[in-house]
C-alpha positions in Angstrom: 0.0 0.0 0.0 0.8 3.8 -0.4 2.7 5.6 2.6 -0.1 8.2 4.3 -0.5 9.9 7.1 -1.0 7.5 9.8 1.0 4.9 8.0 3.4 2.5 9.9 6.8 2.4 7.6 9.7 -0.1 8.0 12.7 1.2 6.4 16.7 0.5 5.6 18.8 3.3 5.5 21.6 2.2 2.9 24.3 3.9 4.4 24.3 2.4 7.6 22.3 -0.6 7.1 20.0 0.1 9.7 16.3 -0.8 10.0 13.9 1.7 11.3 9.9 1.9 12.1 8.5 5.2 11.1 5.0 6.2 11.9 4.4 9.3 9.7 1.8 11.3 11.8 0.5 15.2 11.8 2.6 17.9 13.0 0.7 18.2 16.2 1.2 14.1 16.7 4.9 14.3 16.0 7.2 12.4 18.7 10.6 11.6 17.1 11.5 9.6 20.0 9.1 7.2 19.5 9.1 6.9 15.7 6.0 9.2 15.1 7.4 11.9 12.4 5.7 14.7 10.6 4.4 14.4 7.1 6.3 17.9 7.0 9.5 16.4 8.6 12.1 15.6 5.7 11.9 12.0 6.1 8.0 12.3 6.4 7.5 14.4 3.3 9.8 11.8 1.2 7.6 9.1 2.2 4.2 10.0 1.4 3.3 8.9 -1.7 5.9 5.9 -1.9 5.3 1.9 -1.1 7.2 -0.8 -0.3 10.4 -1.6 -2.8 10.9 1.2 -3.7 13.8 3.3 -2.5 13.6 6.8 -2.1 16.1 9.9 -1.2 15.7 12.3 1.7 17.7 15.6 2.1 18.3 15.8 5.8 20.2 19.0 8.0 23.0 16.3 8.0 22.8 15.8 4.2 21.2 13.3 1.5 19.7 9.8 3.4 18.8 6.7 1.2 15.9 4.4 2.6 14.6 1.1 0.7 11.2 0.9 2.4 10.9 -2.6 3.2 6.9 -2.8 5.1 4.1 -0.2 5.2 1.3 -1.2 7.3 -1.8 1.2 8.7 
């Protein structure tokens, strides 16, 4: 399925082969520490729209992150 708001996204960032869970939430829901990020947040914004397979480029403060979105679930 399609990455929304209020979607639960599994990702691996390439560079440091890492797995993270993502909840992409609104602003007002936002709780990085606990994996709930803004549609508005970089990472959030790159999201949307996306499903799983498909790998996608964020531009970060700290500079350009590649995820391969591995699971989205509601």
């Amino acid at each position: 399925s399609i990455i929304h708001v209020g979607s639960k996204v599994r990702v691996k960032d390439l560079e440091f082969d890492e797995i993270v869970d993502y909840q992409v939430v609104g602003s007002s829901e936002t709780d990085p520490m606990n994996g709930k990020i803004s549609d508005e947040s970089p990472v959030g914004s790159a999201l949307i729209g996306h499903a799983a397979g498909e790998t996608v480029e964020v531009e970060t403060p700290g500079g350009m992150v590649k995820f391969e979105i591995l699971e989205v679930t509601r």
